[in-house]
Residue frames as a rotation matrix with the C-alpha (Angstrom) as fourth column:
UNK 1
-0.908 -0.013 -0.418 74.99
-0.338 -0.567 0.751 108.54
-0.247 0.824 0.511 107.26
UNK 2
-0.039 0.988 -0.146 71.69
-0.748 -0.126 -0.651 108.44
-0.662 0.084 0.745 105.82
UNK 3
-0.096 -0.206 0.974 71.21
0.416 0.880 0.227 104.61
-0.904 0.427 0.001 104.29
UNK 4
0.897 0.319 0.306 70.15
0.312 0.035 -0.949 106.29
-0.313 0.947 -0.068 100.88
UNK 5
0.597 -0.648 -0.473 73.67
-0.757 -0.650 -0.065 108.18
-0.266 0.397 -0.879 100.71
UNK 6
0.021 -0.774 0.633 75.55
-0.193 0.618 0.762 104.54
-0.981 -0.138 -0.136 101.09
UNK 7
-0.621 -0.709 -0.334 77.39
-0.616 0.178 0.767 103.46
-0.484 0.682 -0.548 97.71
UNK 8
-0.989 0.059 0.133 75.59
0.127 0.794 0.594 100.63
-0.071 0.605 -0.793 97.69
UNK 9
-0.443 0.860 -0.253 72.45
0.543 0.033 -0.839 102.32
-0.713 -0.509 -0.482 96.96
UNK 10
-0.440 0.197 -0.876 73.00
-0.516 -0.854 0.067 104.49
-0.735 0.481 0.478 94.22
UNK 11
-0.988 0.095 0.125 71.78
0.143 0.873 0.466 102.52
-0.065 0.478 -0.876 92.18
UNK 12
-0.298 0.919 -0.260 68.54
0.894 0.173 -0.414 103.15
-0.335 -0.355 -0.872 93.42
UNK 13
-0.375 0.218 0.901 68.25
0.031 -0.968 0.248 107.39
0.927 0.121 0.356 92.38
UNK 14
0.560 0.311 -0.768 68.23
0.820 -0.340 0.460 108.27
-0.118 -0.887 -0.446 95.67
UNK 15
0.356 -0.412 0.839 69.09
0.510 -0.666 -0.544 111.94
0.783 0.622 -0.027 95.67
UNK 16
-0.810 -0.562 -0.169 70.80
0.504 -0.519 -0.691 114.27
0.301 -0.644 0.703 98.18
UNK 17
-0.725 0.688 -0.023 67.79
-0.687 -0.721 0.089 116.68
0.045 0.081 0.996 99.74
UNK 18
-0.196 0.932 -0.306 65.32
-0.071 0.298 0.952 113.98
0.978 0.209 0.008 99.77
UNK 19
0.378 0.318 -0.869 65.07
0.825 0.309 0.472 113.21
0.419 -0.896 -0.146 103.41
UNK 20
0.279 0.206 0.938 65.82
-0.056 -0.972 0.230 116.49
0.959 -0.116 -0.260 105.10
UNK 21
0.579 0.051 0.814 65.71
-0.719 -0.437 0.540 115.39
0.384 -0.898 -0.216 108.39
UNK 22
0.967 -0.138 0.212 67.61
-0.093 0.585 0.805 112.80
-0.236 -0.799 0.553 108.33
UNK 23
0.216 -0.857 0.467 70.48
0.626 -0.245 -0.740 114.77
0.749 0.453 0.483 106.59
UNK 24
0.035 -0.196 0.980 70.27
-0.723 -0.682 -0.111 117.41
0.690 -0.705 -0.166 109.43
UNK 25
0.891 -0.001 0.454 69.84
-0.427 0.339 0.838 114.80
-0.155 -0.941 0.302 112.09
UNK 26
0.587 -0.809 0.034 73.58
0.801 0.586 0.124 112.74
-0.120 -0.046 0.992 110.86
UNK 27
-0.196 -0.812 0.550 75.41
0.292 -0.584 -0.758 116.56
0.936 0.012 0.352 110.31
UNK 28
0.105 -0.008 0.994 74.58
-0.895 -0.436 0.091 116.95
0.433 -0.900 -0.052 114.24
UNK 29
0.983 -0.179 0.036 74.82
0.115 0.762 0.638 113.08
-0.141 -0.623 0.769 115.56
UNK 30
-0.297 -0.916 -0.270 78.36
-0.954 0.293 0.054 111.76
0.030 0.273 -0.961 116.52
UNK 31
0.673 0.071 -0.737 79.40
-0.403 0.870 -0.284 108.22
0.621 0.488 0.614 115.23
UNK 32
0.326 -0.610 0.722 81.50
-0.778 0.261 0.572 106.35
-0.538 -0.748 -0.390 117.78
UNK 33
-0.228 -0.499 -0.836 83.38
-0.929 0.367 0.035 103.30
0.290 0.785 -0.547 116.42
UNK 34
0.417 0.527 0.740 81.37
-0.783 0.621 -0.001 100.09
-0.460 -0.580 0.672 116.93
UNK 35
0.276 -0.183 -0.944 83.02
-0.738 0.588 -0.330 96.84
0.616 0.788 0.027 115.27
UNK 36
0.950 0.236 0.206 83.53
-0.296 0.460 0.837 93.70
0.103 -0.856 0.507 116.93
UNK 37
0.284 -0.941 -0.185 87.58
0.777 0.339 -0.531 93.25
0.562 0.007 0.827 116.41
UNK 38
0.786 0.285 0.549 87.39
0.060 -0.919 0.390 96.81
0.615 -0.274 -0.739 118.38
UNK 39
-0.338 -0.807 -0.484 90.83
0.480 0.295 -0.826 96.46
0.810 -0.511 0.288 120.72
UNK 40
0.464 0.560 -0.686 90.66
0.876 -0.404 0.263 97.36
-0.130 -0.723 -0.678 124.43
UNK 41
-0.587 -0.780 -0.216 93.77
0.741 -0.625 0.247 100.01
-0.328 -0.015 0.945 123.18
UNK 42
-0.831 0.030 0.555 91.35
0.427 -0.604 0.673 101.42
0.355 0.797 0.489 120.52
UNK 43
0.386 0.840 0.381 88.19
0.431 -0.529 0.731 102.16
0.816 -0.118 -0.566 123.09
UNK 44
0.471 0.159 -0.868 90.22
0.808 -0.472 0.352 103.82
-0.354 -0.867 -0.351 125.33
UNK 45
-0.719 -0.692 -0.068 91.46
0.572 -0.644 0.509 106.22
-0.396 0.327 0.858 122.58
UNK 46
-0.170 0.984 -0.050 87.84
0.679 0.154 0.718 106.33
0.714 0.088 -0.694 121.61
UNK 47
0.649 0.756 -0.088 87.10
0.638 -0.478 0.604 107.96
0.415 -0.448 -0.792 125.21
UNK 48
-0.377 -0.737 -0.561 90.42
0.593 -0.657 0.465 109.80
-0.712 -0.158 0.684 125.79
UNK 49
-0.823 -0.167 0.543 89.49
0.512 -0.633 0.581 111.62
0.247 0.756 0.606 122.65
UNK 50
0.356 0.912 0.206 85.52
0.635 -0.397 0.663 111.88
0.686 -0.105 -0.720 123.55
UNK 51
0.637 0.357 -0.683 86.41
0.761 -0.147 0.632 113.23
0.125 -0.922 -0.365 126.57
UNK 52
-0.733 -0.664 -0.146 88.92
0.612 -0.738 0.284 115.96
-0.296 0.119 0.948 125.48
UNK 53
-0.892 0.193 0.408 86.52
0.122 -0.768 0.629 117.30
0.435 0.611 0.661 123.11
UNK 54
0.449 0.836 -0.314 83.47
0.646 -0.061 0.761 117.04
0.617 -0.545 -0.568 125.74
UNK 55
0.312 -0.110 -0.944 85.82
0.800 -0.505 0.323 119.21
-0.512 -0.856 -0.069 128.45
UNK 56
-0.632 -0.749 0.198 86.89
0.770 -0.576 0.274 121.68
-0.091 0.326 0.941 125.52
């Protein structure tokens, strides 16, 4: 997500529409789960899933 959209920012009057491209560039990127407690169960559901919706 665009850092200005995070919570902990409003604060700041950052509006929707201000950055343009980098609202169009996060409603076309995918996010992959990255954390470091990640299990090995949970990245291979991770690429069982990628890979369903990459052969669909």
């Amino acid at each position: 997500m665009p850092a200005y959209w995070h919570p902990a920012f409003e604060d700041l009057g950052y509006k929707r529409g201000m950055c343009p491209n980098a609202e169009t560039y996060y409603e076309q990127e995918i996010s992959l789960p990255m954390f470091a407690d990640l299990t090995a169960d949970q990245v291979s559901r991770v690429v069982e899933v990628l890979r369903n919706a990459l052969a669909a």
